[in-house]
C-alpha positions in Angstrom: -40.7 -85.6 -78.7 -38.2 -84.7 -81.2 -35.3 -82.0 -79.5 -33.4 -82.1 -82.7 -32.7 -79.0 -84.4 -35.5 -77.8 -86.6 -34.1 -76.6 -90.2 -35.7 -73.5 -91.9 -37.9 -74.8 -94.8 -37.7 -73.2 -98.0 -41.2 -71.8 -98.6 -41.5 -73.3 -101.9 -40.4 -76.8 -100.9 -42.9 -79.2 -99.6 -42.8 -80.0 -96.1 -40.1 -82.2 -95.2 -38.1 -81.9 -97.8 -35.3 -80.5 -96.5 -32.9 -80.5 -99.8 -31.1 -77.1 -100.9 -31.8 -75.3 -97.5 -29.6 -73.2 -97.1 -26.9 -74.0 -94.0 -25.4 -71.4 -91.7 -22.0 -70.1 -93.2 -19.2 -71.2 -91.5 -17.0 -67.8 -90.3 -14.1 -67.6 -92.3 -10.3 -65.8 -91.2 -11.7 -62.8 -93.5 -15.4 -63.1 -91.5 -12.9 -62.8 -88.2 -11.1 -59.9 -89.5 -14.3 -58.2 -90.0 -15.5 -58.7 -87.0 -12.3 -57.6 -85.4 -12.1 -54.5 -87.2 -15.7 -53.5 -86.1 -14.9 -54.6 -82.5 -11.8 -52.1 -82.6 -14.0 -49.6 -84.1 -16.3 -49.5 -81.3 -13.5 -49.6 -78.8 -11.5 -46.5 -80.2 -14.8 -44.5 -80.6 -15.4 -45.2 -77.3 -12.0 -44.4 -76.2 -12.0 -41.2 -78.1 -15.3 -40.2 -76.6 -13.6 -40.8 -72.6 -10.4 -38.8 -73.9 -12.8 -36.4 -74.8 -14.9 -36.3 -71.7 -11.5 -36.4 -69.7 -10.1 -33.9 -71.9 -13.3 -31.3 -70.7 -13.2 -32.7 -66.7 -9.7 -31.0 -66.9 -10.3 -27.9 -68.2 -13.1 -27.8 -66.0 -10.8 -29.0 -62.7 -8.3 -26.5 -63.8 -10.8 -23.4 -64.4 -11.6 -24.4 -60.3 -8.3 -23.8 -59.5 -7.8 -20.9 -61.6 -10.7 -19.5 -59.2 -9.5 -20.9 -56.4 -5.9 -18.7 -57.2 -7.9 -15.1 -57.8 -9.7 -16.1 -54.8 -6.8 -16.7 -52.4 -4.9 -13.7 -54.1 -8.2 -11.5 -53.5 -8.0 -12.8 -50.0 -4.4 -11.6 -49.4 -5.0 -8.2 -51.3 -7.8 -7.4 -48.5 -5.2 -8.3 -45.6 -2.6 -6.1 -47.0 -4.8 -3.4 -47.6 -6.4 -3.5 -43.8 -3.1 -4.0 -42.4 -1.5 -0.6 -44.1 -5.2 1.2 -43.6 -6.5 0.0 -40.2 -8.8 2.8 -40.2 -10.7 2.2 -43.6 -12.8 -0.7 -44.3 -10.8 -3.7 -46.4 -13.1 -4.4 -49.8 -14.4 -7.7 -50.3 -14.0 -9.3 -53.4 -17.6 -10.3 -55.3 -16.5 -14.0 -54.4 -19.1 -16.3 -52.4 -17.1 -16.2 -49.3 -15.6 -12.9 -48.7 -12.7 -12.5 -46.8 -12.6 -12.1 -42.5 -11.3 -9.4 -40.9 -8.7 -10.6 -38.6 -9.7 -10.7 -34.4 -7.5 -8.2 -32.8 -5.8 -9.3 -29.3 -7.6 -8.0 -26.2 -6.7 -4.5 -25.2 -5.2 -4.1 -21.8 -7.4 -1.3 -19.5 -5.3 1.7 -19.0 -6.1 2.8 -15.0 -7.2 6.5 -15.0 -5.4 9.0 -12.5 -7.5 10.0 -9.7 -7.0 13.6 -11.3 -8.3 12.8 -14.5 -11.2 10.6 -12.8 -12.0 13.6 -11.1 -12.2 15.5 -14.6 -14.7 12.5 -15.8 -16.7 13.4 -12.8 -16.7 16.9 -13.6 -18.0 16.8 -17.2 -20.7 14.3 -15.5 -22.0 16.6 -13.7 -21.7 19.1 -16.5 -23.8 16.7 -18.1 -26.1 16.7 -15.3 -26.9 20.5 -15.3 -27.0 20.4 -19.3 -26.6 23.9 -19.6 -23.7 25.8 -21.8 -24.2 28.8 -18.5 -23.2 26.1 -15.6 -19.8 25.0 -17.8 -18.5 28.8 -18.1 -19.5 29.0 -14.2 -16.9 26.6 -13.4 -14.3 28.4 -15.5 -15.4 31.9 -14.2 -15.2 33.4 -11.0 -15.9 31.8 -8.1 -17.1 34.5 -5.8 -20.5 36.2 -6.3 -19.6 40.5 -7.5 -20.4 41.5 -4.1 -20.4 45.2 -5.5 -23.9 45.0 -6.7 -24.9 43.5 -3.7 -26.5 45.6 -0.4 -23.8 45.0 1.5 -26.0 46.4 5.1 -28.2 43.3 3.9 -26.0 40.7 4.7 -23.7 43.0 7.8 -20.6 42.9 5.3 -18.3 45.0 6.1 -16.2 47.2 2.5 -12.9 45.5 4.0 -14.0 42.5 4.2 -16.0 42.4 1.0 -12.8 43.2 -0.8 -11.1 40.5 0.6 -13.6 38.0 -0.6 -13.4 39.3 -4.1 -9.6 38.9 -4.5 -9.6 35.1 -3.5 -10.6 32.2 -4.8 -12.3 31.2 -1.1 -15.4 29.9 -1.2 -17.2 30.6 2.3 -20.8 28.7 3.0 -22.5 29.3 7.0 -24.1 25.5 7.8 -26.8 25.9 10.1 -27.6 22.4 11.8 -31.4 23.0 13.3 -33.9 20.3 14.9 -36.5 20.4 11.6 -39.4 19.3 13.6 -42.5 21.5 11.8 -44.3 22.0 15.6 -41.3 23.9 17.2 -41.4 27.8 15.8 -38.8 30.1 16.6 -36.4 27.3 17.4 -32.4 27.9 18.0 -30.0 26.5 15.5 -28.2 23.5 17.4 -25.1 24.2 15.1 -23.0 26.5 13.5 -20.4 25.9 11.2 -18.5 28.1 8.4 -17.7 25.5 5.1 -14.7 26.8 3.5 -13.4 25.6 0.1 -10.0 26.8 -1.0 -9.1 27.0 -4.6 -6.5 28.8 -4.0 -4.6 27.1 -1.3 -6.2 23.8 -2.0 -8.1 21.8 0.9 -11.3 21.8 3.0 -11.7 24.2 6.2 -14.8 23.6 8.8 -14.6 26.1 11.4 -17.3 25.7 14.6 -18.6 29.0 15.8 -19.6 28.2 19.5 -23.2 28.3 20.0 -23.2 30.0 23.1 -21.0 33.0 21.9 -21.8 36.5 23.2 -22.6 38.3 20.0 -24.7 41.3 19.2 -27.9 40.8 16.6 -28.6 43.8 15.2 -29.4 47.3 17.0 -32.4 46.5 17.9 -32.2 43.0 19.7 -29.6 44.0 21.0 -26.6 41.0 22.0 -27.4 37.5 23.2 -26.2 33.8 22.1 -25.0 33.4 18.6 -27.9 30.7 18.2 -30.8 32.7 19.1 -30.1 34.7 15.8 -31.9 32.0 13.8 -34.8 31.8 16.0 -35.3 35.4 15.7 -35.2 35.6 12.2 -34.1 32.2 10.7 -31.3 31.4 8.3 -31.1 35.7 6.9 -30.7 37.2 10.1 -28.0 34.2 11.1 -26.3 35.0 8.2 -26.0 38.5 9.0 -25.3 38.0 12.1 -21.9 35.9 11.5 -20.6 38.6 9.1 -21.1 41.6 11.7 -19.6 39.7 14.5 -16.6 37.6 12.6 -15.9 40.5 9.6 -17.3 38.2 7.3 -18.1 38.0 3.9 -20.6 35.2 3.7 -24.2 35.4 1.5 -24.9 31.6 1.1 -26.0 28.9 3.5 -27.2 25.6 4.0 -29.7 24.6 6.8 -29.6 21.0 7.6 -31.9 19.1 9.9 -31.9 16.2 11.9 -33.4 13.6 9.7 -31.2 15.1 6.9 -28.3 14.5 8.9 -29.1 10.9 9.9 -29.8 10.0 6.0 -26.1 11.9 5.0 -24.6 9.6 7.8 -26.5 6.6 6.5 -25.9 6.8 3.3 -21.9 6.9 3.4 -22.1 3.8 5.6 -22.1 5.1 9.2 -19.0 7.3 10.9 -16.1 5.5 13.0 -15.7 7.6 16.6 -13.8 6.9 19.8 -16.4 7.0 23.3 -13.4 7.6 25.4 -15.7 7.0 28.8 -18.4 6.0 30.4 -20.1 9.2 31.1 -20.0 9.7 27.1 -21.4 6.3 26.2 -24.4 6.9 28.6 -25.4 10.2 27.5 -24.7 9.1 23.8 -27.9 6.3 24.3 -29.5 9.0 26.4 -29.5 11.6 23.4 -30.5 9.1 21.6 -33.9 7.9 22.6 -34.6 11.6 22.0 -33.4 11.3 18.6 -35.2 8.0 17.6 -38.3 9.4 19.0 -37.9 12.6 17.0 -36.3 11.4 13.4 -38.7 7.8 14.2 -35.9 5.2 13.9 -35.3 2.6 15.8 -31.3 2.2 16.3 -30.2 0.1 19.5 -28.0 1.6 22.2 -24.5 1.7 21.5 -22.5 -1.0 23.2 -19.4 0.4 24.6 -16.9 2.6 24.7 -13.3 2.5 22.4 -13.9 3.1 18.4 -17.3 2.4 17.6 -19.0 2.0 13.8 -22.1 4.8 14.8 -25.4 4.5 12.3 -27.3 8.0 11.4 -29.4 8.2 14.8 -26.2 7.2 16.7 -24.0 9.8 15.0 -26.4 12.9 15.5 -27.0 11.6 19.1 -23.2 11.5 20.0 -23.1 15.8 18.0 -25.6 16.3 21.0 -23.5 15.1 23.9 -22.9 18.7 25.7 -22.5 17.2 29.3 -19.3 15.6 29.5 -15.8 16.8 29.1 -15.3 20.7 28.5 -18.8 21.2 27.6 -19.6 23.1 24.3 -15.9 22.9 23.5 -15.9 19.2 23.3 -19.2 19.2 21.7 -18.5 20.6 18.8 -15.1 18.8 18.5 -18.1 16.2 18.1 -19.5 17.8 15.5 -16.4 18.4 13.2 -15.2 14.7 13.8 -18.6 13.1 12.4 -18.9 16.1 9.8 -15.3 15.4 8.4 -16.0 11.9 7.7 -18.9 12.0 6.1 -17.3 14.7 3.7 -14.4 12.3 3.6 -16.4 9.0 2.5 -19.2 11.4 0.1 -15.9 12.9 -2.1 -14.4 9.0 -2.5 -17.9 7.5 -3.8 -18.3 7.6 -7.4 -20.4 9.8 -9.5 -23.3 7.4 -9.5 -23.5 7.0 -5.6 -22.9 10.6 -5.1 -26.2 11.4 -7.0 -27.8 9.0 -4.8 -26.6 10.7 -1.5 -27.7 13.8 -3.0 -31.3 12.3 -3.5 -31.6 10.9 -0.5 -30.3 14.3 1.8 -32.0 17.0 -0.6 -35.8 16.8 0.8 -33.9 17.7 4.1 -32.2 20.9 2.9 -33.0 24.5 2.6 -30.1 26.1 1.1 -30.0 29.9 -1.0 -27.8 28.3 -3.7 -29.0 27.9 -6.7 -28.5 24.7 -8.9 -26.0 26.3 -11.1 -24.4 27.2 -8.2 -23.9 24.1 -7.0 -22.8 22.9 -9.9 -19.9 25.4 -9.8 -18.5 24.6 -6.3 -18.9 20.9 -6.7 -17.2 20.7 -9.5 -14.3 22.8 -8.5 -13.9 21.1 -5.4 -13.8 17.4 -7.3 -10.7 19.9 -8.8 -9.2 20.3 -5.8 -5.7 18.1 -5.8 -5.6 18.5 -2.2 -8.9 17.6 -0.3 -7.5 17.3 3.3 -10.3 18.6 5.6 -8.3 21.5 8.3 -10.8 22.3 11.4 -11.0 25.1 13.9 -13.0 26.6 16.7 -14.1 30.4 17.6 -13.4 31.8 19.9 -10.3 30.1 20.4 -9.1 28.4 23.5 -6.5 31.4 24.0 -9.4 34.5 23.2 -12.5 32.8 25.2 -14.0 33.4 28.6 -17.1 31.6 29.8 -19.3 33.5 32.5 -22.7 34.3 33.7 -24.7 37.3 32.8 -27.5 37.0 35.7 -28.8 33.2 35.6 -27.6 32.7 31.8 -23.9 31.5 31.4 -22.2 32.6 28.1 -18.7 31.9 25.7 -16.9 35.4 25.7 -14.6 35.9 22.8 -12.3 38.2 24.2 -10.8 39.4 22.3 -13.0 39.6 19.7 -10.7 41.0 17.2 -8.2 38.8 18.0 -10.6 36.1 17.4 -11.3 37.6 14.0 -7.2 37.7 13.3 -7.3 34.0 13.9 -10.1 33.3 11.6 -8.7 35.1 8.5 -5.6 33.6 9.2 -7.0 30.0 9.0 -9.5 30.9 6.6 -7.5 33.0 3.8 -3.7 32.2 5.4 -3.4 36.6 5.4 -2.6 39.0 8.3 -6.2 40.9 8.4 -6.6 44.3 10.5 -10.6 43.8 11.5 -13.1 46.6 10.1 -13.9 49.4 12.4 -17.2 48.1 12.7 -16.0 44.7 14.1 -13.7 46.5 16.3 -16.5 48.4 18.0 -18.9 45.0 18.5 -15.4 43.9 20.0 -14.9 46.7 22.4 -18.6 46.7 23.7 -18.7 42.8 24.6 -15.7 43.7 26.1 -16.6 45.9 28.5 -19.6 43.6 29.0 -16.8 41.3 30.3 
């Protein structure tokens, strides 16, 4: 086969005849020029077209960083404008990401006085009542305007009466009673006068012996200051104390013995000293009584020294009446237990207070109303001084204890001077007794 290079035939030439065809032109320096020239036309256009792409990648970069400036400058606008108005919200700048508020450090917790958390506690229970009428109680008088009151309904004497209304003393009989619903006509176990004092500041419990000679009205005549309730329950009690003691008393609380075991309870137990042996046995003899009667089931107390004493244990050792100086000692009892568990109640906060007021209310018959409580509680959360003061009537310096026939009785003899004592305690005043107190005093007396 023939690889040689085939020449281009002139059409009108017969085949192989290869004269007069025409040979490829040889490039000549002018042909290189040429090309050359075109070769550096092509490479400037093209160069012209990258300065001009490069040209518009610049403006572009450098419009970026134009908005890149206003953005950082927006940015640092906001900050000065928060920083000088903390209060007002910085503007943000229409920019895709807006500026951040700065994170403030963590604030330290200021601790709150134990006055002002008692004024928290206060507009709590405010908050509780939810009435405009129980906020301007708190404000307002203390002391009910015993001038439209029957005084004969309540045995208040005018003297004594007056006395109430120019003190901010607020006086409140407790009467502690057994609460079972099969025992009618039943004595009160305990008697007690709550005091609050505005106007001193503090907390006053003052025992009235149970088995004080005292007259109950005209018509029944004198007896024990507990058989006033079981002749004509909580009223006639009432009455009773301000006829005897020159009171001035018209509220009251009547507390049972399953309401008492739940208070104790609910304030974690009471801490008492059994000083014998005699004590610790009747304590767990009381005891079986009162599990049988409230139906709990607390064990026998262990020993004698300080001992941590549950509801049932607590109420039994109020009961013990056969050891030491009798009644005396036994109410001792009862203002130890009493004061701690007003104690350990006015330390718990708000919420558990509400919870102890829950739990102890189905157990209570009181003539307060809720407004009323309202008042006191709230005042006494007020008080800056909440030391709890006790005393006892009669006194160990104006009491005599004796038999009438088979029935042994507490004398206060004096009884006037027993009523000096009281006012003293209660309203820190000298007080001459009202002539009707002095005549109860004479006849029990001459009884004497």
């Amino acid at each position: 086969m023939d690889y040689s290079r085939k020449q281009k035939q002139n059409p009108n030439q017969a085949p192989g005849d290869y004269r007069n065809v025409a040979k490829p032109q040889k490039r000549t320096a002018s042909g290189k020029a040429t090309k050359t020239l075109q070769t550096t036309q092509r490479i400037s256009s093209s160069q012209d077209r990258h300065t001009q792409q490069t040209a518009a990648e610049q403006a572009a970069a450098a419009r970026s960083r134009q908005k890149r400036l206003a953005r950082q400058q927006a940015k640092q606008s906001s900050k000065t404008t928060a920083s000088r108005k903390s209060s007002k919200e910085p503007q943000r700048t229409n920019f895709s990401s807006p500026p951040q508020r700065p994170t403030p450090p963590p604030k330290k917790k200021k601790k709150l006085s134990p006055f002002k958390k008692r004024v928290i506690l206060v507009v709590l229970l405010l908050l509780v009542g939810s009435t405009a009428y129980a906020a301007f109680q708190i404000m307002g008088n203390l002391n009910k305007d015993l001038s439209s009151q029957d005084l004969s309904k309540y045995g208040i004497s005018s003297s004594a009466a007056s006395i109430a209304q120019d003190h901010r003393i607020v006086n409140v009989a407790i009467f502690g009673v057994d609460g079972r619903e099969d025992v009618e006509g039943e004595r009160s176990d305990s008697t007690m006068i709550a005091t609050a004092d505005f106007e001193h500041g503090g907390i006053k419990i003052t025992s009235l012996m149970r088995d004080t000679y005292v007259s109950i009205d005209a018509e029944n005549d004198f007896d024990k200051l507990n058989a006033a309730y079981a002749l004509g329950g909580p009223t006639t009690a009432l009455k009773t104390i301000n006829q005897n003691f020159d009171t001035a008393i018209t509220d009251y609380l009547v507390v049972d013995f399953t309401c008492m075991v739940e208070m104790v309870n609910a304030v974690g137990g009471v801490t008492v000293d059994i000083t014998s042996e005699d004590e610790l046995y009747w304590l767990n003899q009381y005891l079986m009584d009162v599990n049988d009667k409230v139906k709990t089931s607390s064990p026998d107390v262990s020993g004698t020294g300080s001992q941590l004493l549950d509801g049932s244990q607590a109420l039994a050792y109020c009961r013990i009446r056969y050891v030491g100086n009798g009644d005396f000692d036994r109410t001792q009892r009862q203002r130890t237990v009493f004061e701690q568990v007003i104690n350990k109640a006015m330390s718990l906060n708000p919420i558990a207070q509400y919870s102890l007021i829950q739990s102890v209310m189905p157990y209570v018959k009181t003539s307060l109303s809720f407004n009323e409580i309202l008042k006191y509680a709230g005042n006494a959360m007020l008080l800056r001084n909440r030391s709890i003061q006790q005393k006892q009537i009669p006194t160990e310096d104006y009491v005599e204890t004796g038999y009438l026939g088979d029935v042994s009785y507490v004398f206060p003899v004096t009884l006037v001077d027993n009523i000096k004592v009281l006012y003293n305690f209660i309203y820190e005043i000298n007080y001459t007794p009202s002539s009707e107190a002095q005549q109860i005093s004479e006849e029990i007396q001459d009884v004497w």
